[in-house]
mmCIF entry with sequence, helices, sheets and N, C-alpha, C, O atoms, coordinates in Angstrom:
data_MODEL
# 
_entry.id   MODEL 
# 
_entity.id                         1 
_entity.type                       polymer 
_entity.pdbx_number_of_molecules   1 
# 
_entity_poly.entity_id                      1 
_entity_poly.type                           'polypeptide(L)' 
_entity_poly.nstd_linkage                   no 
_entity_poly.nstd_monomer                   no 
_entity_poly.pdbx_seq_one_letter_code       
;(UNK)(UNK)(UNK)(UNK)(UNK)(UNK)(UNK)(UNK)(UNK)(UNK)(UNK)(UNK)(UNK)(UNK)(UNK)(UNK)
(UNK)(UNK)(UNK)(UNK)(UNK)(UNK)(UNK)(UNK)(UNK)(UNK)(UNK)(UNK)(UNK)(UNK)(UNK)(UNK)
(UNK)(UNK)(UNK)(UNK)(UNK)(UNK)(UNK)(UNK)(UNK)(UNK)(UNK)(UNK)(UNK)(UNK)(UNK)(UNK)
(UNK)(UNK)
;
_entity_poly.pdbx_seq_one_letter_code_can   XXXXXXXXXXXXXXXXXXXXXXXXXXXXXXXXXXXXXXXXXXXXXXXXXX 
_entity_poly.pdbx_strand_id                 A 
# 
loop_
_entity_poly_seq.entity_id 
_entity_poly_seq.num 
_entity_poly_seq.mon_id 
_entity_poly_seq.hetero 
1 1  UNK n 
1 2  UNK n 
1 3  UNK n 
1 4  UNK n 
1 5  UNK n 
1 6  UNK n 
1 7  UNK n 
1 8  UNK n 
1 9  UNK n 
1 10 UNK n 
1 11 UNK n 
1 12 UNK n 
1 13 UNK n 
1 14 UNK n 
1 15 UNK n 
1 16 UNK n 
1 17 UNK n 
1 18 UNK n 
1 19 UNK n 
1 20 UNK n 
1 21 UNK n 
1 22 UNK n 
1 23 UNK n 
1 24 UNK n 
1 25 UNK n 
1 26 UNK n 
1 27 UNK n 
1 28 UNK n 
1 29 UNK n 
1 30 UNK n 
1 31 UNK n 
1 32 UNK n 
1 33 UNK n 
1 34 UNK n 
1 35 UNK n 
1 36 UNK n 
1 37 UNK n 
1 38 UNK n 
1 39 UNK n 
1 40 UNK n 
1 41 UNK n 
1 42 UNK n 
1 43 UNK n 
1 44 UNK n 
1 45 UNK n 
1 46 UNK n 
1 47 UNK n 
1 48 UNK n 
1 49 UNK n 
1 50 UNK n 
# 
_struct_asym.id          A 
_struct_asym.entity_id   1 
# 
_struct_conf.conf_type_id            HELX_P 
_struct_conf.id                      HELX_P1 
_struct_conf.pdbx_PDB_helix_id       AA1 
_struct_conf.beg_label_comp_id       UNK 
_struct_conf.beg_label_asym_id       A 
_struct_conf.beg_label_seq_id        4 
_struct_conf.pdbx_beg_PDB_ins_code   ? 
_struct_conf.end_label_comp_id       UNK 
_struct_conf.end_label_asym_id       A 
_struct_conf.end_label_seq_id        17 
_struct_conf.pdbx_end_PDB_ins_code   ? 
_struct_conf.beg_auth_comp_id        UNK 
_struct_conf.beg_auth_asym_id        A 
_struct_conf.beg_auth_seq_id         4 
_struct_conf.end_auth_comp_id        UNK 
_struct_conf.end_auth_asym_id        A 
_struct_conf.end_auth_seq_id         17 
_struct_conf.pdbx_PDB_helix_class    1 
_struct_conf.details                 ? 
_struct_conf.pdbx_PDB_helix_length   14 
# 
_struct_conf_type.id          HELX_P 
_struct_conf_type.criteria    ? 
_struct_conf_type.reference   ? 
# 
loop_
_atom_site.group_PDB 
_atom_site.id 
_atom_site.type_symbol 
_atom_site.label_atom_id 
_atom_site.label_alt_id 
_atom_site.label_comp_id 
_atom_site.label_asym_id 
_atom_site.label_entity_id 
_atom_site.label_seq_id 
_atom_site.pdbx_PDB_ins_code 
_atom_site.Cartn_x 
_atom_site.Cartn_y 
_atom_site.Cartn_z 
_atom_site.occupancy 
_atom_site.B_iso_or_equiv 
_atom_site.pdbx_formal_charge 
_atom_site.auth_seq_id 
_atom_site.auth_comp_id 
_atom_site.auth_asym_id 
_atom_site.auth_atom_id 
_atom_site.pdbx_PDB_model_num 
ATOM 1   N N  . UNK A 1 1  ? -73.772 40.627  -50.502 1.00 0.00 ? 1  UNK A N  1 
ATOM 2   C CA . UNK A 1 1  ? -72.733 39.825  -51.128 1.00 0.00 ? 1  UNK A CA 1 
ATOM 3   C C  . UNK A 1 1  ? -73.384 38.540  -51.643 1.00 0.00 ? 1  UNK A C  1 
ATOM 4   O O  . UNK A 1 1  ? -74.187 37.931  -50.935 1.00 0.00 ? 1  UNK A O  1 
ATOM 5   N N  . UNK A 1 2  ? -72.978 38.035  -53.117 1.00 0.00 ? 2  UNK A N  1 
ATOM 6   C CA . UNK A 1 2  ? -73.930 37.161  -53.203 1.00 0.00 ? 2  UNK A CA 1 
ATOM 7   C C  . UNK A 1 2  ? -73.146 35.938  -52.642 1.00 0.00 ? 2  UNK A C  1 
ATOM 8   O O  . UNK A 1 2  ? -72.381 36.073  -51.688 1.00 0.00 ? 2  UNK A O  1 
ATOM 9   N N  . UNK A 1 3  ? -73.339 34.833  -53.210 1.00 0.00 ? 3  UNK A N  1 
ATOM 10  C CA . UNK A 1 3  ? -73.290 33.141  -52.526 1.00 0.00 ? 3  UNK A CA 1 
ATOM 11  C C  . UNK A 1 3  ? -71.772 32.766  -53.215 1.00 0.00 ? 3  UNK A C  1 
ATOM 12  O O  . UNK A 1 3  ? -70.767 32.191  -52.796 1.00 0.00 ? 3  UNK A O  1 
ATOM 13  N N  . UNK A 1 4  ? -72.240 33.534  -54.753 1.00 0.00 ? 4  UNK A N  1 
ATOM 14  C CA . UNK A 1 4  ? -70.332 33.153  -55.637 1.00 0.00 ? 4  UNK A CA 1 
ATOM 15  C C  . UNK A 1 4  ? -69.418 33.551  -55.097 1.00 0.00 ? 4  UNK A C  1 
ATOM 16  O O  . UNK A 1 4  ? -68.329 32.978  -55.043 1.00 0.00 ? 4  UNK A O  1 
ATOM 17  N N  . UNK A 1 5  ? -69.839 35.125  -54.355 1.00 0.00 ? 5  UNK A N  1 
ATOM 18  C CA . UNK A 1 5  ? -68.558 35.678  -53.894 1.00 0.00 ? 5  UNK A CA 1 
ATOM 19  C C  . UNK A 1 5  ? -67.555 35.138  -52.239 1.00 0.00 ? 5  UNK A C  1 
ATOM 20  O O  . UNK A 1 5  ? -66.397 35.232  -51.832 1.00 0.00 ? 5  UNK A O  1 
ATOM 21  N N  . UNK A 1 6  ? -68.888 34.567  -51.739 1.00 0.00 ? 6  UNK A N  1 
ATOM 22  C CA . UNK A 1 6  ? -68.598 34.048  -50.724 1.00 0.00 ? 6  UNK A CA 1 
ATOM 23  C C  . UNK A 1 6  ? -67.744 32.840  -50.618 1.00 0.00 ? 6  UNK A C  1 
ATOM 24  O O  . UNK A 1 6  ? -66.786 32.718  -49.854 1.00 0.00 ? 6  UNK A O  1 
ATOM 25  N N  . UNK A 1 7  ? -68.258 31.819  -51.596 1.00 0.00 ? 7  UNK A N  1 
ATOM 26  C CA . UNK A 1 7  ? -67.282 30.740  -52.173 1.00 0.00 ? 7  UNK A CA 1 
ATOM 27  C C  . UNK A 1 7  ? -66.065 30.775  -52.070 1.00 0.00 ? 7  UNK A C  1 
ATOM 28  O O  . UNK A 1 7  ? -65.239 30.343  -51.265 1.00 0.00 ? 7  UNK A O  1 
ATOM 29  N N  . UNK A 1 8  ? -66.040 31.754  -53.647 1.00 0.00 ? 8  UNK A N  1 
ATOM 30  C CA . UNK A 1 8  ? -64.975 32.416  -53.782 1.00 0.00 ? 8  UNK A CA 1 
ATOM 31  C C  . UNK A 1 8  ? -63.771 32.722  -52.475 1.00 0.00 ? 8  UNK A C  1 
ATOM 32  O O  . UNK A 1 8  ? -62.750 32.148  -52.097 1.00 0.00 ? 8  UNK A O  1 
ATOM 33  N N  . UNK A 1 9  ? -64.238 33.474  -52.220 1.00 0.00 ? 9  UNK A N  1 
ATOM 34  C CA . UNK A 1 9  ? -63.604 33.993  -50.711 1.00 0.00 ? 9  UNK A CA 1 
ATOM 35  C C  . UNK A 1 9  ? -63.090 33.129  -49.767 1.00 0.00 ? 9  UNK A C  1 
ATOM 36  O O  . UNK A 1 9  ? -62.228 33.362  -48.919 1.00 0.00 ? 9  UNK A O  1 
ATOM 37  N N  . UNK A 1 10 ? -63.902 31.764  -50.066 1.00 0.00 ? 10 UNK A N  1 
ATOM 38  C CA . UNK A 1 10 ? -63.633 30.781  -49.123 1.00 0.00 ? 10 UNK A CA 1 
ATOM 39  C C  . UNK A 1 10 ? -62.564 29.756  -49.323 1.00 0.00 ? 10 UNK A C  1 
ATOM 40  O O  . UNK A 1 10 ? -61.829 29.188  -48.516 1.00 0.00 ? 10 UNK A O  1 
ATOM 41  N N  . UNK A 1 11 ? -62.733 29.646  -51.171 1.00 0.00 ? 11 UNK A N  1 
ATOM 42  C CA . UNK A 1 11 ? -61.513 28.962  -51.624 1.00 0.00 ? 11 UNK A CA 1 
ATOM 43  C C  . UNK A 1 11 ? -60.369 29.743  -51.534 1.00 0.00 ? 11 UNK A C  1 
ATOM 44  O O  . UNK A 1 11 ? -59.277 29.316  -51.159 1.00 0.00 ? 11 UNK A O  1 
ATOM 45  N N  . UNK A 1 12 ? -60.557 30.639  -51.801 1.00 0.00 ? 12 UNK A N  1 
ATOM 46  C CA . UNK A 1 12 ? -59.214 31.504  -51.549 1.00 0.00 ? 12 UNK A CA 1 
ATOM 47  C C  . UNK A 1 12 ? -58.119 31.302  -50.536 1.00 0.00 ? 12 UNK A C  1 
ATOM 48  O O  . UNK A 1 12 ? -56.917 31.047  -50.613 1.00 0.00 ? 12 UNK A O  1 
ATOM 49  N N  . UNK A 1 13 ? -59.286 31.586  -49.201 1.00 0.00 ? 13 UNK A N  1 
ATOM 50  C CA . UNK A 1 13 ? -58.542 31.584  -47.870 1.00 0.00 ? 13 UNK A CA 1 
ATOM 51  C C  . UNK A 1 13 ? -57.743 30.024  -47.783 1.00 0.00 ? 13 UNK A C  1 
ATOM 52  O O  . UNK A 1 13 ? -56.580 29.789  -47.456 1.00 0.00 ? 13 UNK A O  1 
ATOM 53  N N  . UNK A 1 14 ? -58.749 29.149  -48.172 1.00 0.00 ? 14 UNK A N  1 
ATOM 54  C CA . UNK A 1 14 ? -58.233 27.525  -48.328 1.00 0.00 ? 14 UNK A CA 1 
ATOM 55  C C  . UNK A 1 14 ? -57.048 27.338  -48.566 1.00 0.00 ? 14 UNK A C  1 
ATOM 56  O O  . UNK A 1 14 ? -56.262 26.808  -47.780 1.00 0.00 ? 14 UNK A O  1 
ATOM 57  N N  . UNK A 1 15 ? -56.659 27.941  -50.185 1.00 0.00 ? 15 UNK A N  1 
ATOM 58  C CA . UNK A 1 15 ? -55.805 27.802  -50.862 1.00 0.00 ? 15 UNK A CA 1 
ATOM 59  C C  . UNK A 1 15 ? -54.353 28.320  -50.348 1.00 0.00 ? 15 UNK A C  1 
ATOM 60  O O  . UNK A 1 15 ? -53.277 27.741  -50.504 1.00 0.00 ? 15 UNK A O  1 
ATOM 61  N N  . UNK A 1 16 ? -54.590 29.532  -49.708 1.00 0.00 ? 16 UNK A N  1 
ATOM 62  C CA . UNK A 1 16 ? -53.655 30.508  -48.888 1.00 0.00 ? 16 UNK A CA 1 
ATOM 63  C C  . UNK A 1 16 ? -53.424 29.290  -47.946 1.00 0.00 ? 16 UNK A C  1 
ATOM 64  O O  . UNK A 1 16 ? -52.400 28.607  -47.980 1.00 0.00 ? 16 UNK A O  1 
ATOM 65  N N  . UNK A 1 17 ? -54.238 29.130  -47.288 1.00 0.00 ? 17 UNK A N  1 
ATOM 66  C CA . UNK A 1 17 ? -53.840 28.753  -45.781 1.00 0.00 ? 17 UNK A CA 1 
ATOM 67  C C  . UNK A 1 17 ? -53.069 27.113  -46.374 1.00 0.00 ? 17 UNK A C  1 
ATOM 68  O O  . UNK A 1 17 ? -52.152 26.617  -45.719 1.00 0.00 ? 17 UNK A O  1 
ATOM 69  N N  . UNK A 1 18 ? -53.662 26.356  -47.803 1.00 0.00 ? 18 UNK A N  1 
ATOM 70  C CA . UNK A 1 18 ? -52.749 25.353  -47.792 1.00 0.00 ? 18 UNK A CA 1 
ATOM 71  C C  . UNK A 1 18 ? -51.523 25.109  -48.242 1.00 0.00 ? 18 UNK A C  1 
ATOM 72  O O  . UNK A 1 18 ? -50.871 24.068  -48.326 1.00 0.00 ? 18 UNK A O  1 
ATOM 73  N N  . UNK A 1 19 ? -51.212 26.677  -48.633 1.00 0.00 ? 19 UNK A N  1 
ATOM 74  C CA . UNK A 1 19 ? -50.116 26.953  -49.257 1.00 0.00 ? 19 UNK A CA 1 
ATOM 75  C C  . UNK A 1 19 ? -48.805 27.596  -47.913 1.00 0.00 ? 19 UNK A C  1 
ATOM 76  O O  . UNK A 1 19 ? -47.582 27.613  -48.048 1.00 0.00 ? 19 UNK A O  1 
ATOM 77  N N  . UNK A 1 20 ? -49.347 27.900  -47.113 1.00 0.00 ? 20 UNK A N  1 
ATOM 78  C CA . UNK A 1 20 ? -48.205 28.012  -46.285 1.00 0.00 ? 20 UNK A CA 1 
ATOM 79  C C  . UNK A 1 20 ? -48.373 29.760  -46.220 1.00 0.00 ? 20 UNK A C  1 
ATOM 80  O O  . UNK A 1 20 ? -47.216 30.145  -46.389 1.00 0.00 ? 20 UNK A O  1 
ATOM 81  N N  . UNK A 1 21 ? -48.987 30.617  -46.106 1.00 0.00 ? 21 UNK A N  1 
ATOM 82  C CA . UNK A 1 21 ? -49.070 31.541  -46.292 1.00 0.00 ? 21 UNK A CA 1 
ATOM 83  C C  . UNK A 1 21 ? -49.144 32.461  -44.970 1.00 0.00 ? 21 UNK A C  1 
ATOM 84  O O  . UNK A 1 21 ? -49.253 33.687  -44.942 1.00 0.00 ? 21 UNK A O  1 
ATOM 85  N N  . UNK A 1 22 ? -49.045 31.459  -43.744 1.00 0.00 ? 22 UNK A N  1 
ATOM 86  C CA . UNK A 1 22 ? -48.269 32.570  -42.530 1.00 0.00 ? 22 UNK A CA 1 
ATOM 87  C C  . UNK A 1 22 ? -46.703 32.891  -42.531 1.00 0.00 ? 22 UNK A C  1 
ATOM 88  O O  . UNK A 1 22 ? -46.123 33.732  -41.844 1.00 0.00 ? 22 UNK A O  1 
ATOM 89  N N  . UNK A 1 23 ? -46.200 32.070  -43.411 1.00 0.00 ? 23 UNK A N  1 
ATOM 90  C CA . UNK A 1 23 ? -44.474 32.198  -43.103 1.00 0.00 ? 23 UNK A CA 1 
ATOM 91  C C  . UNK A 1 23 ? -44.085 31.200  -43.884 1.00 0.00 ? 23 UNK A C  1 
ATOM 92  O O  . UNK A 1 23 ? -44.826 30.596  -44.660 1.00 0.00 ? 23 UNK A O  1 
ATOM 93  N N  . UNK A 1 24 ? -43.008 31.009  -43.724 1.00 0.00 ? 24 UNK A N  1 
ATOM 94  C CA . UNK A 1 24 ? -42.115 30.045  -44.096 1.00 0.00 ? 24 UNK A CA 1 
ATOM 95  C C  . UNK A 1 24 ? -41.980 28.682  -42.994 1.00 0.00 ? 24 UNK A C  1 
ATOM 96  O O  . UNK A 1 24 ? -42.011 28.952  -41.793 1.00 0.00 ? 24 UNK A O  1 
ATOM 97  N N  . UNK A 1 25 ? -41.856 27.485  -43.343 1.00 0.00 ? 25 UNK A N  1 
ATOM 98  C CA . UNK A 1 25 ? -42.190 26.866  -42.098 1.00 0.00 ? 25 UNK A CA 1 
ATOM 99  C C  . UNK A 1 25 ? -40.898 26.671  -41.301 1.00 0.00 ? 25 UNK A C  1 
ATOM 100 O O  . UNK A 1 25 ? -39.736 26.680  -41.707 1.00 0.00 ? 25 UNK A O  1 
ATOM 101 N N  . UNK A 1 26 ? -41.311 26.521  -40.256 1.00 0.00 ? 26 UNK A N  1 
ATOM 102 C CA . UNK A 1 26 ? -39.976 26.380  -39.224 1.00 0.00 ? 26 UNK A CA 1 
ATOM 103 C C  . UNK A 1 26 ? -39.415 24.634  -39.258 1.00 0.00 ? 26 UNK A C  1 
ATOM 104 O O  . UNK A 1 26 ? -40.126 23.735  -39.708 1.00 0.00 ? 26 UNK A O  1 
ATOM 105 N N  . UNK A 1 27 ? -37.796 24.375  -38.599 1.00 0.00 ? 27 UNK A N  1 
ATOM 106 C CA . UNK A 1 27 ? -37.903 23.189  -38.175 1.00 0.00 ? 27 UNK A CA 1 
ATOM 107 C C  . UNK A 1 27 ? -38.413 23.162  -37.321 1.00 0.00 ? 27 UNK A C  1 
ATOM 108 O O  . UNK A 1 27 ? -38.860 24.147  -36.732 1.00 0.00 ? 27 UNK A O  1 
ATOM 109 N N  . UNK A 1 28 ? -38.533 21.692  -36.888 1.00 0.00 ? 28 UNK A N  1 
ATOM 110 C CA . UNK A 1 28 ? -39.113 21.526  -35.437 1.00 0.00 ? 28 UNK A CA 1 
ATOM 111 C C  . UNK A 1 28 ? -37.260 21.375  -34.478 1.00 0.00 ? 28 UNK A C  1 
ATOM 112 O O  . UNK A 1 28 ? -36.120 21.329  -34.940 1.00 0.00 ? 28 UNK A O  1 
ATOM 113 N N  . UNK A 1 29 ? -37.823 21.341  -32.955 1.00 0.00 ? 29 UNK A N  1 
ATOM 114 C CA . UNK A 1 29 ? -36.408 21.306  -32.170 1.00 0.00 ? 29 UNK A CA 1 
ATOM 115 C C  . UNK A 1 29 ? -36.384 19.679  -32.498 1.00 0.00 ? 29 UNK A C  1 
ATOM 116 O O  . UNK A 1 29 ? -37.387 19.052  -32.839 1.00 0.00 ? 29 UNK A O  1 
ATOM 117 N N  . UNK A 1 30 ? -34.978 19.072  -32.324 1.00 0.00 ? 30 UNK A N  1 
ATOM 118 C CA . UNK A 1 30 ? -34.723 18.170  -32.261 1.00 0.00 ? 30 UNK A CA 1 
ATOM 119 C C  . UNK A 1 30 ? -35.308 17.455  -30.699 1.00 0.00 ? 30 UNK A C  1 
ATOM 120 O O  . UNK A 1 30 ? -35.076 18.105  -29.680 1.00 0.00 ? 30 UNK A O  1 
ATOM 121 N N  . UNK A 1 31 ? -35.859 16.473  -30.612 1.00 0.00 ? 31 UNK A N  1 
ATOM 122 C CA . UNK A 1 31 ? -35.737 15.443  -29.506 1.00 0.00 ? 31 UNK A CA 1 
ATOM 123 C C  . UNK A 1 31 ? -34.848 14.267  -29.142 1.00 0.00 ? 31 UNK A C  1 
ATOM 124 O O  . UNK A 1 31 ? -34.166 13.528  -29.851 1.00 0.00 ? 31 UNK A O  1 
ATOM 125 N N  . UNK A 1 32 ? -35.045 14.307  -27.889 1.00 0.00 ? 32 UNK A N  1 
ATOM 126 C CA . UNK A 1 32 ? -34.146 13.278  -27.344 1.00 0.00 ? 32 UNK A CA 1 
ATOM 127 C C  . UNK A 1 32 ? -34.743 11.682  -27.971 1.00 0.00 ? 32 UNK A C  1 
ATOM 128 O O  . UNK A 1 32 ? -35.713 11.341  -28.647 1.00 0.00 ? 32 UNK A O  1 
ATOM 129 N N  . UNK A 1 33 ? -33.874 11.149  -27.492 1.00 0.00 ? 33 UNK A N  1 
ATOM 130 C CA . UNK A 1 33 ? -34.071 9.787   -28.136 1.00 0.00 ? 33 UNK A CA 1 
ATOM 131 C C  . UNK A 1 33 ? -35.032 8.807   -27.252 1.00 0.00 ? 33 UNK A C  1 
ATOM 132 O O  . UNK A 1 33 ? -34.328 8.557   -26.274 1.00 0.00 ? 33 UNK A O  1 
ATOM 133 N N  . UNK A 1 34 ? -36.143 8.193   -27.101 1.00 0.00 ? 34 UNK A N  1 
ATOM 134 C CA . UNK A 1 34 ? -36.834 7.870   -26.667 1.00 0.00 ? 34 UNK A CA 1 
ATOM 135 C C  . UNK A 1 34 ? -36.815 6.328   -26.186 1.00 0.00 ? 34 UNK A C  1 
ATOM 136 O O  . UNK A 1 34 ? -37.653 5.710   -25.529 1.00 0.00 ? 34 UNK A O  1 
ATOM 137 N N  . UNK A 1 35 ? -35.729 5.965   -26.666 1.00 0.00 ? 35 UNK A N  1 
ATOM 138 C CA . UNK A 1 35 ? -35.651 4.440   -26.164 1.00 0.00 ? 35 UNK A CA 1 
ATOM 139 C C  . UNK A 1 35 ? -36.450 3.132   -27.064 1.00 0.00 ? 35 UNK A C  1 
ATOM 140 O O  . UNK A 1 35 ? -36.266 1.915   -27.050 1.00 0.00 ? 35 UNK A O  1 
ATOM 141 N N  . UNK A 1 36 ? -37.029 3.664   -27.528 1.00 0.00 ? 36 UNK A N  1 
ATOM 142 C CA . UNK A 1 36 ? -37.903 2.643   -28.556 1.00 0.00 ? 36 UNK A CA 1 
ATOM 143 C C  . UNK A 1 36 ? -37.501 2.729   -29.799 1.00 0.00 ? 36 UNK A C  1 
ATOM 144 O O  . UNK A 1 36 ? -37.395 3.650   -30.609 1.00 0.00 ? 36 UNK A O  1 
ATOM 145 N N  . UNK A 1 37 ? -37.184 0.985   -29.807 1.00 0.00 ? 37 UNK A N  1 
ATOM 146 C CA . UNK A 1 37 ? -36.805 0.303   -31.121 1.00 0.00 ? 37 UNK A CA 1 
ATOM 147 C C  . UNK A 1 37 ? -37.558 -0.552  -31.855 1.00 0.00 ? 37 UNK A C  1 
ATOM 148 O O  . UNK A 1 37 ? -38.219 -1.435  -31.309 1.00 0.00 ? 37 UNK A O  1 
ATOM 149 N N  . UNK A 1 38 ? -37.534 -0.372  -33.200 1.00 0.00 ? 38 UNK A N  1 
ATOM 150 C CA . UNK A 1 38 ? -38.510 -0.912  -34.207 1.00 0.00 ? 38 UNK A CA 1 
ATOM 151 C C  . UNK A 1 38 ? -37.496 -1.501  -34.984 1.00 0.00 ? 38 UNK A C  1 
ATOM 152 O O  . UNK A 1 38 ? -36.457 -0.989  -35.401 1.00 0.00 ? 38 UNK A O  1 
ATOM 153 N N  . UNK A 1 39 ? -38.082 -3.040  -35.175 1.00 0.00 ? 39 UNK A N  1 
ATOM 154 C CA . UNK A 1 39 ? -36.950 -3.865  -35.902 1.00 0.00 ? 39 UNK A CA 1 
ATOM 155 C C  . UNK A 1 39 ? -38.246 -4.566  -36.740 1.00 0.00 ? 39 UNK A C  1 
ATOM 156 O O  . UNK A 1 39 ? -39.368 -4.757  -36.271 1.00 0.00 ? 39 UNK A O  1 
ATOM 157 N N  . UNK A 1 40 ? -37.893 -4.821  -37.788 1.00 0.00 ? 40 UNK A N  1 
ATOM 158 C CA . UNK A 1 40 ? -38.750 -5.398  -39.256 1.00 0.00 ? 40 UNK A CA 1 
ATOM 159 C C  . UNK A 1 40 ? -38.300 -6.052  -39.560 1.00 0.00 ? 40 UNK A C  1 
ATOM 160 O O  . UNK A 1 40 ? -37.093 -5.814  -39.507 1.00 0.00 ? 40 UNK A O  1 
ATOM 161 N N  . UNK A 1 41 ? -38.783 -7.981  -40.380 1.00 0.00 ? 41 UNK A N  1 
ATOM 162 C CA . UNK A 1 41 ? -38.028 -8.479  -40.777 1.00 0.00 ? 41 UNK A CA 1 
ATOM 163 C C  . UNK A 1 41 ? -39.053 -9.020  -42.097 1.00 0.00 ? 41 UNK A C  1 
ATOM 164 O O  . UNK A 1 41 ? -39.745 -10.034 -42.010 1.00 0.00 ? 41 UNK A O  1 
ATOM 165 N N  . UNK A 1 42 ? -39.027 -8.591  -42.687 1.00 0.00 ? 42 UNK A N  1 
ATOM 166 C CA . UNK A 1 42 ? -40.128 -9.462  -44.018 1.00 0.00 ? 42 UNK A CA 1 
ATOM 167 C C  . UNK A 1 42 ? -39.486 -10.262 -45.382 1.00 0.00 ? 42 UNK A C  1 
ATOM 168 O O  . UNK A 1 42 ? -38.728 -9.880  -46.274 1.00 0.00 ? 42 UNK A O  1 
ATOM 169 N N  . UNK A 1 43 ? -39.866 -10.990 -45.227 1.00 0.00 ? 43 UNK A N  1 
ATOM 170 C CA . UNK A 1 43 ? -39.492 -11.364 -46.873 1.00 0.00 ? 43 UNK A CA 1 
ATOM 171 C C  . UNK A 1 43 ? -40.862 -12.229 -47.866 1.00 0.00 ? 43 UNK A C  1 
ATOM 172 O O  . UNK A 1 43 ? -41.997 -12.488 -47.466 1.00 0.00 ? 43 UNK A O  1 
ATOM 173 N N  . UNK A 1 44 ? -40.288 -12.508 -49.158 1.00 0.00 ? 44 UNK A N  1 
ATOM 174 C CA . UNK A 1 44 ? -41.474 -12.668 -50.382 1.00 0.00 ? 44 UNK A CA 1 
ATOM 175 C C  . UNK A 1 44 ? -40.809 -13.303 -50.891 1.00 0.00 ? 44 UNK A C  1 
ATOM 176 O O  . UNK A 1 44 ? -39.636 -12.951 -51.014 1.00 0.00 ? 44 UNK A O  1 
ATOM 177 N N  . UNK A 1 45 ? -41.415 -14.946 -51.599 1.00 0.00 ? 45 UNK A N  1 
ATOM 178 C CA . UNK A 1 45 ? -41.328 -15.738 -52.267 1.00 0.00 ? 45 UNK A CA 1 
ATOM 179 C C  . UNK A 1 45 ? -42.408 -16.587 -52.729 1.00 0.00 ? 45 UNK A C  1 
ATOM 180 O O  . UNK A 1 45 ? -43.524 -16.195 -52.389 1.00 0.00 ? 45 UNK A O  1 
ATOM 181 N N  . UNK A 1 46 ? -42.359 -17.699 -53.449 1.00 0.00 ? 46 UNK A N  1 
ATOM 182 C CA . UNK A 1 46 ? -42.716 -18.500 -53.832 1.00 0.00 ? 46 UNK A CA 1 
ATOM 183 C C  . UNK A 1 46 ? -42.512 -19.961 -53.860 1.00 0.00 ? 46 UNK A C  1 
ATOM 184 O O  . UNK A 1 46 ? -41.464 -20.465 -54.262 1.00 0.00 ? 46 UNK A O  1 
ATOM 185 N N  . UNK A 1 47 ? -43.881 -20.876 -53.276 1.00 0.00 ? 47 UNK A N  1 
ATOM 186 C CA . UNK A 1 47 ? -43.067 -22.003 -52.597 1.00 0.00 ? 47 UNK A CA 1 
ATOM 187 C C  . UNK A 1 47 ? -44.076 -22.766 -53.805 1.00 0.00 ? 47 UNK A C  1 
ATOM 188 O O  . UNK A 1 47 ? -44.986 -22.210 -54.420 1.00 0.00 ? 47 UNK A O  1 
ATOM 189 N N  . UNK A 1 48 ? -43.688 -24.005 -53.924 1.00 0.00 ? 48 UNK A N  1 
ATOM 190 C CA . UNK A 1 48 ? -44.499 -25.107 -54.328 1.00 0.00 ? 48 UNK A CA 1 
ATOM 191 C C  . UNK A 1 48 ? -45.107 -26.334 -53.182 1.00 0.00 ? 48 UNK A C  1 
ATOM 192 O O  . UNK A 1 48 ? -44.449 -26.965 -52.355 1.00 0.00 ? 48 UNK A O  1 
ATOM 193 N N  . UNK A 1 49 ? -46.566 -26.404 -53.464 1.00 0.00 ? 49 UNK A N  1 
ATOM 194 C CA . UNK A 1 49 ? -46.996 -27.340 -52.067 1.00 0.00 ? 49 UNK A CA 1 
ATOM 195 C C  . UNK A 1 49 ? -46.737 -28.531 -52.291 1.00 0.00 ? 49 UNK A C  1 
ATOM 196 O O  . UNK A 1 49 ? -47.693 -29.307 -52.309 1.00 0.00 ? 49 UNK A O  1 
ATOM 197 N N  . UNK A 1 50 ? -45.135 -29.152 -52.576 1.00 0.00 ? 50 UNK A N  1 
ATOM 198 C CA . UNK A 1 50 ? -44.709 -30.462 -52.695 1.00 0.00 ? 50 UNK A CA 1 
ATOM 199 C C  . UNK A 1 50 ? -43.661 -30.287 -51.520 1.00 0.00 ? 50 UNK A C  1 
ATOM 200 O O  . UNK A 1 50 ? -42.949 -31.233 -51.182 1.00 0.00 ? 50 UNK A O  1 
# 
């Protein structure tokens, strides 16, 4: 087998496997709620240094 075909062969499988090509994907189960809270507060402006 030469070196192209092997490539070949290799992108292939790549391509398959990044395409989803065991199935269809599943959800995942839902989880419980973990207790941890994430709170963000940002803001953006423009000041003058007077």
């Amino acid at each position: 087998m030469s070196h192209t075909r092997i490539w070949l062969s290799a992108a292939l499988l790549a391509v398959l496997a990044a395409c989803g090509a065991d199935g269809i994907p599943e959800r995942p189960e839902p989880r419980s709620a973990s207790g941890i809270t994430i709170a963000v507060d940002a803001s953006a402006g423009i000041s003058s240094g007077n």
